[in-house]
C-alpha positions in Angstrom: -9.2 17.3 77.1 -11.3 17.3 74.3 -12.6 20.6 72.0 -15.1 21.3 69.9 -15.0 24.0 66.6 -17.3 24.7 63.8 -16.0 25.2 60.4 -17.5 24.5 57.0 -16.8 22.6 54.0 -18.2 23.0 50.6 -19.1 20.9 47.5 -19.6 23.1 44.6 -21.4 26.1 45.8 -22.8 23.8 48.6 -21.5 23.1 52.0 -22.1 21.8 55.2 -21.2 22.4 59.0 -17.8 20.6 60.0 -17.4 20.1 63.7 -13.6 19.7 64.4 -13.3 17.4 67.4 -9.3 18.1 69.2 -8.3 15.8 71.9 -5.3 16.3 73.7 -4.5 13.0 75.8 -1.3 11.5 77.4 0.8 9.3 75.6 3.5 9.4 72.9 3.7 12.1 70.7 1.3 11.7 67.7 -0.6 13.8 65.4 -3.4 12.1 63.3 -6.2 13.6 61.8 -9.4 11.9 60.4 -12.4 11.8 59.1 -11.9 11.4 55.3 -9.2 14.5 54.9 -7.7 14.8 51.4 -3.8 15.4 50.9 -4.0 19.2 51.7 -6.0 18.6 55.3 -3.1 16.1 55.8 -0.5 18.6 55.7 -2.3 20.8 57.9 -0.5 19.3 60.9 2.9 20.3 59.8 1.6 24.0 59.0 -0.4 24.4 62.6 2.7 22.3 64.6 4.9 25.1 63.0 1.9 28.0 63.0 1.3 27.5 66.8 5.4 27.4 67.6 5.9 30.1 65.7 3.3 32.6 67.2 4.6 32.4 70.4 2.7 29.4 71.7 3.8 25.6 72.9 2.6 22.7 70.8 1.7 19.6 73.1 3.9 16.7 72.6 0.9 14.6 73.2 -1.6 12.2 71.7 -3.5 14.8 69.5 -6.3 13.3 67.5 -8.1 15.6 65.2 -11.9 14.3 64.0 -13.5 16.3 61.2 -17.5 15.5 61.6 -19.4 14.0 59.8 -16.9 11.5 58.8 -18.2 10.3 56.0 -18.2 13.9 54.4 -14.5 14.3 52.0 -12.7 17.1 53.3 -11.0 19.0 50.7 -8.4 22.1 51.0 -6.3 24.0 53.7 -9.1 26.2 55.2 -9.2 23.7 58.4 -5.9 24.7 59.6 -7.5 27.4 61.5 -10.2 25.6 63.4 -7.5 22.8 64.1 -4.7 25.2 65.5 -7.6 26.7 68.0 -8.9 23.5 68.9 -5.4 22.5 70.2 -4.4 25.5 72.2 -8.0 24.7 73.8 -7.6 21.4 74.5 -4.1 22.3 75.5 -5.1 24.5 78.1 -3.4 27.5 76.3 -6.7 29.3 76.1 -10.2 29.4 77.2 -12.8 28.8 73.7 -16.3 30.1 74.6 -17.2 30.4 70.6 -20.6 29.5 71.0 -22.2 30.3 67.1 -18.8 30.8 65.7 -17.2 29.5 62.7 -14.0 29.5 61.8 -12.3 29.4 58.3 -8.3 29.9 57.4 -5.3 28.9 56.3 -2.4 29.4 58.6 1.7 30.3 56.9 4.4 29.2 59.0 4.8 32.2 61.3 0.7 31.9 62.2 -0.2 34.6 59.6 -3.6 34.1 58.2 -3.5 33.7 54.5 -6.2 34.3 51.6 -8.7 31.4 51.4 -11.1 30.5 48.8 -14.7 29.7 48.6 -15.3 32.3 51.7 -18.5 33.8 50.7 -20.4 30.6 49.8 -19.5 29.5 52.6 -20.1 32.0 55.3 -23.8 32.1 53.3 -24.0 28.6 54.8 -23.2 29.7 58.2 -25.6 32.0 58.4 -27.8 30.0 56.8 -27.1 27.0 59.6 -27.7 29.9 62.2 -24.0 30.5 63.0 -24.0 34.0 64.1 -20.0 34.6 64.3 -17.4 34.1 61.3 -13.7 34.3 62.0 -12.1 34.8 58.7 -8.4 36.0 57.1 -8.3 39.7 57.2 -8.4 39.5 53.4 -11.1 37.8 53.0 -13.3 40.1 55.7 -14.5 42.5 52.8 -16.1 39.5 50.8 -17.3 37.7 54.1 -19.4 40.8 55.1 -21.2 40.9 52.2 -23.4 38.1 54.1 -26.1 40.1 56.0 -27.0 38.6 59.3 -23.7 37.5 60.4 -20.6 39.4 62.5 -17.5 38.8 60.5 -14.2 39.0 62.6 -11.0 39.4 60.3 -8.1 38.2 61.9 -4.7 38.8 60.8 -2.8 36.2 62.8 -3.3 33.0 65.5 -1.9 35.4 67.9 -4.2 37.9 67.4 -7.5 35.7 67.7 -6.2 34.1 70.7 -5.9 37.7 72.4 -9.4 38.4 71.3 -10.5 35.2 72.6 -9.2 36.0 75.7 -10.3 39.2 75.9 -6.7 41.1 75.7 -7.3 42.7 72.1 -10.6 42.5 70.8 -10.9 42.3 67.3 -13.8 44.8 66.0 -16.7 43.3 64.1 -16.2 44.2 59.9 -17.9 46.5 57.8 -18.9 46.4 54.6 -17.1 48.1 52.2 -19.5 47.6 49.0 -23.5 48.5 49.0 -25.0 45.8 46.7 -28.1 48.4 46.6 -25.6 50.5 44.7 -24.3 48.8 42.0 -23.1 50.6 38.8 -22.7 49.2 35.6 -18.9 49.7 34.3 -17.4 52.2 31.8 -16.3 50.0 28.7 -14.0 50.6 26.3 -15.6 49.7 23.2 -18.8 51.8 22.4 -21.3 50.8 19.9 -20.8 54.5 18.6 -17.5 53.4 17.4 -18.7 50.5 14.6 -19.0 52.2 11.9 -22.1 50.2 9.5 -23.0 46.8 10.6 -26.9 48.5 11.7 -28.5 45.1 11.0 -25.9 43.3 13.1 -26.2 46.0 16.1 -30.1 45.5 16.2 -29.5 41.8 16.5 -26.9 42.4 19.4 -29.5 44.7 21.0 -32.0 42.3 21.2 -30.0 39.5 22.1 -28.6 42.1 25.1 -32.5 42.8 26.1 -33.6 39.2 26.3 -30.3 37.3 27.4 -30.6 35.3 23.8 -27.9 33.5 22.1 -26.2 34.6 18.8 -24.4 33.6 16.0 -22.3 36.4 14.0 -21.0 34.7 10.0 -19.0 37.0 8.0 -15.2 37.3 6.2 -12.4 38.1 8.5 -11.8 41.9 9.5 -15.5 42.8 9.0 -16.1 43.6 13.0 -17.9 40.2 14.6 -15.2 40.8 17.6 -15.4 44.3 18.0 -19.3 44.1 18.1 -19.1 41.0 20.7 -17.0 43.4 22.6 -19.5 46.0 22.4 -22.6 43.7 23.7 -20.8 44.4 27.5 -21.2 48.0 26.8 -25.1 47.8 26.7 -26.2 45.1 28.9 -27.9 46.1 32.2 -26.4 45.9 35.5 -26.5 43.3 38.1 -28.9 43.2 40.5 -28.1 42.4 44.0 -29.0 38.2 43.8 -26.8 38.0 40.3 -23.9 40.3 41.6 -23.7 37.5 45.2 -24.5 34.5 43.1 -21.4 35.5 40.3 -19.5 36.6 43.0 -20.0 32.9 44.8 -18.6 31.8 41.5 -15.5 33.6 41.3 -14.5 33.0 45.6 -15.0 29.2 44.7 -12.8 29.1 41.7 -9.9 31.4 43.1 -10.5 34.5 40.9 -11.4 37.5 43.2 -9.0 40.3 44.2 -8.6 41.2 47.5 -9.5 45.0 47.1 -12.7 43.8 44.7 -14.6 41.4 47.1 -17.9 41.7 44.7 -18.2 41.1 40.9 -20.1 43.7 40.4 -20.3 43.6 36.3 -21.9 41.1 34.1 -18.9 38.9 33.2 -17.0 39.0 29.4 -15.4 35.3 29.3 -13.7 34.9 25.8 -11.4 31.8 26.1 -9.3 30.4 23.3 -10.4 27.4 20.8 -7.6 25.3 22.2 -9.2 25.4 25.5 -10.5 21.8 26.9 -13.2 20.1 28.4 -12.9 20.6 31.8 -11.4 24.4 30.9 -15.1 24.9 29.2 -17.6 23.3 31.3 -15.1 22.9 34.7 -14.0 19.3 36.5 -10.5 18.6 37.8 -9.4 16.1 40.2 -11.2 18.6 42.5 -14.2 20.0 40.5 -13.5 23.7 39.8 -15.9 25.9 38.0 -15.2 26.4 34.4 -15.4 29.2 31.3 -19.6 28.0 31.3 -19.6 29.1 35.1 -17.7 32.2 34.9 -19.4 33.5 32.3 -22.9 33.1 34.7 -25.1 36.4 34.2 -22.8 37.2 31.5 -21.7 36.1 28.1 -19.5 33.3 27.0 -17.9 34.6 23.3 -16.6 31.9 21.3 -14.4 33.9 18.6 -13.3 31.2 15.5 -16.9 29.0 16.3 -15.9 25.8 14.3 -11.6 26.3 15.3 -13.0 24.8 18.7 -13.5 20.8 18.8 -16.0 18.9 18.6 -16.6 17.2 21.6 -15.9 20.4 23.7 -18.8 22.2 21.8 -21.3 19.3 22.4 -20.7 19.4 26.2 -22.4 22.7 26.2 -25.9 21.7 24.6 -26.9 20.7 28.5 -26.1 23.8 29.8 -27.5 26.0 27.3 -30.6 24.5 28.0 -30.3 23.5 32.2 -28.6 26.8 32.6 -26.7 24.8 35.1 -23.7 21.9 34.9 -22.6 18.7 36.5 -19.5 17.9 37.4 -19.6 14.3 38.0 -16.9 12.1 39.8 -16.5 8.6 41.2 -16.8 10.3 44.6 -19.9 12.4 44.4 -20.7 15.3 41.8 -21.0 19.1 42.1 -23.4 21.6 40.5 -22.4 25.0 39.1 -24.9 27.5 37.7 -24.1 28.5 34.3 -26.6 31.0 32.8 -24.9 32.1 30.3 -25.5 34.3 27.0 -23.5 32.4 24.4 -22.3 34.5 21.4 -20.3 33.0 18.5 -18.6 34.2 15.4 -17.3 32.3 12.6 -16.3 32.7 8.8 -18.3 31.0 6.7 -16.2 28.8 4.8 -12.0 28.0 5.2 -10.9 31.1 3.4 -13.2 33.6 4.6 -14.4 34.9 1.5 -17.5 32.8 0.2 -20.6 35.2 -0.5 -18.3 38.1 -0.4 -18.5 40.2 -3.7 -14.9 41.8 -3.8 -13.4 38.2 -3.0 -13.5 34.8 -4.5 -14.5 31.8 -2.4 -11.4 29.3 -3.0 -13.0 26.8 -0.8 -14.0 23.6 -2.9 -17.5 22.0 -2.4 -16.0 19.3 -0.1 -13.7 21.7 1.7 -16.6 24.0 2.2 -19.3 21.3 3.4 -16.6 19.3 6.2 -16.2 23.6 7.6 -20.0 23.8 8.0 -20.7 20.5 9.8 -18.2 21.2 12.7 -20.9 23.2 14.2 -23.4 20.1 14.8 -27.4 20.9 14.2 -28.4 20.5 17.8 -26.4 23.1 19.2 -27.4 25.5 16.0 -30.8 24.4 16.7 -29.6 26.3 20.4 -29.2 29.6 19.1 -31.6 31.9 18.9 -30.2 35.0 16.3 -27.8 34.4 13.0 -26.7 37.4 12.0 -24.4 38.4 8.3 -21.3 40.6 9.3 -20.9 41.5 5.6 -17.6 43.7 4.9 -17.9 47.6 5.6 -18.1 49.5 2.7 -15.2 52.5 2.5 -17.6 54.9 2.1 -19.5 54.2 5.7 -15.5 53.3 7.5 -14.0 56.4 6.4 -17.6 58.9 6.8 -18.2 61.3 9.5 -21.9 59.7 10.7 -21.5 58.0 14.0 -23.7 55.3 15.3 -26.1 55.6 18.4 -24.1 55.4 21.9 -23.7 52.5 23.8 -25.7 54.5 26.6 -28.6 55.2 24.6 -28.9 51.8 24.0 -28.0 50.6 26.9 -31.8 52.6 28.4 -34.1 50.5 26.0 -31.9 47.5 27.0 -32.6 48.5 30.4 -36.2 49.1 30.5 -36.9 45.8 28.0 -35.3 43.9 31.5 -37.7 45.6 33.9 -40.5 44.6 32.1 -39.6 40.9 32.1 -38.7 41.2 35.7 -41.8 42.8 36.3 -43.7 39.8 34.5 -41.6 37.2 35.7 -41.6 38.0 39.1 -41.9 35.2 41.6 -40.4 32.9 39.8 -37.2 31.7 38.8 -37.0 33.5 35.1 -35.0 36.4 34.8 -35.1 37.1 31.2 -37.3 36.2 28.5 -34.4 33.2 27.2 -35.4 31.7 30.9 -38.9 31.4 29.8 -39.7 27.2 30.3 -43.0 26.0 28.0 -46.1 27.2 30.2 -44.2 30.8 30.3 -44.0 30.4 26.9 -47.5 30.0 26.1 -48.5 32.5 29.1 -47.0 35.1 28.1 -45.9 35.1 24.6 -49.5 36.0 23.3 -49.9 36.4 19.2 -52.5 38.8 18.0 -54.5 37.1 15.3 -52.2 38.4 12.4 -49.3 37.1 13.9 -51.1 33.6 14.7 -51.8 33.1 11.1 -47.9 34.3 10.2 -47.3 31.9 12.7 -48.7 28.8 11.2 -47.5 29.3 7.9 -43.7 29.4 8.9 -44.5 26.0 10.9 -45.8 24.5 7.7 -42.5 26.0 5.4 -39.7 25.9 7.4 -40.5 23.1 9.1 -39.1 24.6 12.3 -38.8 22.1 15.4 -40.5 22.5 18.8 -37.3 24.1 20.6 -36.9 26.5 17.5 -40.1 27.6 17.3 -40.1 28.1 21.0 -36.9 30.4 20.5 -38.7 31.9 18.1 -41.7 33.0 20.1 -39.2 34.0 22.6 -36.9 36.2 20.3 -40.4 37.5 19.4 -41.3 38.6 23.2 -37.7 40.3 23.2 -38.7 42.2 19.9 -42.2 43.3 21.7 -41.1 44.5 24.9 -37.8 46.6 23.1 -40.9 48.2 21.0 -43.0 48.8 24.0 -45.8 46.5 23.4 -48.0 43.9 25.4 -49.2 41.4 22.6 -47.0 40.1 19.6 -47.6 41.9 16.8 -47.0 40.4 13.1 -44.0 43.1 12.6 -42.4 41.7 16.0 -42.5 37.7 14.7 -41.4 38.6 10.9 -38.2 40.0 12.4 -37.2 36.7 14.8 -38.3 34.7 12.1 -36.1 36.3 9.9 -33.5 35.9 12.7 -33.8 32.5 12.8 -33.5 31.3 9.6 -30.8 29.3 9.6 -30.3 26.2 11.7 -33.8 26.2 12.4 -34.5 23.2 11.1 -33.8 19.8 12.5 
């Protein structure tokens, strides 16, 4: 007797339908599954021959052929055991399937209990989105399923209990959402920009680069706060909207890292990964592509503390996605595409020792020492950032004094109302922030008044500034305008990213 089941598969945050054909038929005893499964689909047989046994059931000692359609599709992880372990009982006779619109997605234990699977949301978005109407899902994964409007999501907690349901014994009741995405609030943080004492010029730049999503560069001697005010930036960036809380949240399902009683990320991500981390750690890849620290980090920040500590080649491989806001993962069988906008924020010391420019300290660095340091960091992914900031050390006088700084709340409301301005020009299209602006947004809407223009010119023709810089620039500029309130660029607004981009603006 043959059976049909839907399930789905996915290739990066993309997927497609899988009809699992079943056929029970006489002959020998023999399980075989095809249809280009990897080693983990393999092993399902051994996990739903012991599943189905072990929830009370008899498993056929029959010719049992399982196809996984389309064949030429690779099949990848153990969230097939499900579908497989109901298609037998059908074909079997052990039950009656009328699923109609249904998918089904899970990994069965030994006993038949329905363990935690990865990827769920992404891929109960492509159900619906293929006009499946009905998901049956591991109870654990029910609260992040049913963030997918438009479909009934059934949380099962066993085989035994879907096969009562599907035979009407037990039903299992449709699940609920347990998060609003209309109400998302943005976090309490630990670190508030009220407790950095000094540093003003460095907080206005992380302001800004909070308000338009821009990249930044902190440079000072070791202890003088570039971590702490990195830190900080969390505590004054706006919340997620509902389309960035369910596309980071897709993220974090495919690569494994969200907690059962938190089924939506529901705060711009932090990632801050160490300088021995590698290629594929940064940018993602594995014999099965996972999403890496550039991914994680999407609608969020990326901090790279000890800049030039990291190598070489692992810093070059994020010049594409600085600028794609996206990466490829590339492999001999087919390649996979991760979003990965991203606000990157770096600190470094500016020489070996720490100390050059710093007037209580000598520089010990010699010339040689001092120029290999600077060319770690290579001109085309300066040339990427849009802010470099001094982090000078903090006189005693303004650590150990009783003035506070401003609140991270207060600046957290400009921060805030800066973004609804650029989502209110930017809306219907795929910007989100002024660093998403592509060339014709740039000249749309980054309009000069005629002071500004002829500022404009002249730092062209002196600092020779390339077309992506000066681009940046214009950008940093709109940031600048719209924290300030205004609808043109005014001269005041360009003199202040110009000065911000002083260094490694030149090619």
């Amino acid at each position: 007797m043959l059976t049909k089941v839907k399930t789905c598969a996915l290739t990066g945050l993309d997927g497609q339908i899988i009809e699992v054909e079943v056929d029970v038929a006489p002959g020998l005893p023999h399980f075989v599954v095809v249809g280009l499964p990897d080693a983990a689909v393999q092993e399902s047989r051994e996990r739903v021959r012991a599943a189905v046994r072990n929830s009370g059931f008899e498993f056929p000692m029959r010719r049992i052929t399982v196809s996984l359609a389309p064949a030429d599709l690779r099949k990848e992880g153990p969230s097939y055991d499900l579908p497989i372990a109901v298609g037998i009982l059908a074909s079997s006779g052990q039950v009656d399937i009328m699923l109609g619109e249904t998918v089904l997605i899970g990994e069965l234990s030994l006993e038949g209990h329905l363990r935690h699977t990865d990827g769920i949301l992404p891929m109960i978005g492509l159900a619906r989105d293929r006009g499946m109407r009905t998901a049956v899902v591991p109870s654990t994964n029910a609260d992040e399923a049913a963030l997918v409007e438009g479909v009934d999501v059934l949380g099962a907690r066993t085989l035994r209990e879907l096969v009562e349901h599907i035979r009407g014994d037990a039903p299992i009741l449709t699940h609920s959402p347990i998060v609003e995405l209309q109400s998302i609030a943005p976090e309490e943080h630990t670190v508030d920009m009220a407790d950095i004492r000094g540093q003003d010029q460095a907080k206005r730049a992380i302001e800004i680069a909070a308000a338009g999503g821009h990249n930044i560069l902190m440079t000072g001697p070791p202890g003088s706060g570039k971590t702490l005010l990195a830190r900080a930036m969390a505590s004054i960036l706006p919340p997620l909207t509902s389309v960035e809380a369910l596309e980071t949240t897709k993220v974090y399902s495919v690569a494994g890292m969200l907690h059962a009683n938190a089924p939506l990320v529901s705060t711009r991500p932090f990632r801050s990964p160490h300088h021995t981390i590698s290629h594929a750690g940064l940018v993602g890849g594995g014999r099965i592509p996972k999403p890496g620290e550039v991914s994680l980090s999407h609608r969020g920040v990326l901090f790279l503390d000890e800049l030039p500590e990291f190598g070489h080649s692992v810093l070059e491989v994020l010049r594409q996605p600085i600028e794609d806001k996206m990466v490829t993962i590339s492999r001999a069988n087919g390649s996979v595409t991760y979003p990965a906008n991203f606000m990157l924020v770096g600190a470094m010391n500016p020489c070996f020792c720490g100390n050059l420019g710093d007037p209580k300290k000598p520089c010990s660095c010699s010339q040689q020492l001092l120029s290999r340091y600077q060319k770690r960091i290579s001109g085309p992914l300066l040339d990427r950032m849009d802010i470099f900031i001094d982090v000078p050390r903090v006189e005693y006088e303004k650590l150990t004094g009783d003035a506070t700084g401003e609140p991270s709340v207060s600046i957290r409301e400009r921060v805030c109302l800066a973004r609804q301005a650029q989502q209110a020009r930017f809306r219907g299209s795929c910007a989100q922030a002024n660093t998403d602006m592509g060339p014709s947004d740039v000249w749309t809407h980054c309009r000069l008044d005629n002071a500004a223009e002829e500022f404009a010119r002249a730092v062209m023709e002196r600092l020779h500034f390339s077309a992506r810089a000066f681009h940046r620039t214009l950008k940093l500029a709109r940031t600048i305008a719209d924290l300030a309130g205004a609808d043109v660029i005014g001269m005041p607004h360009l003199a202040e990213a110009v000065q911000y981009r002083q260094r490694g603006s030149q090619e």
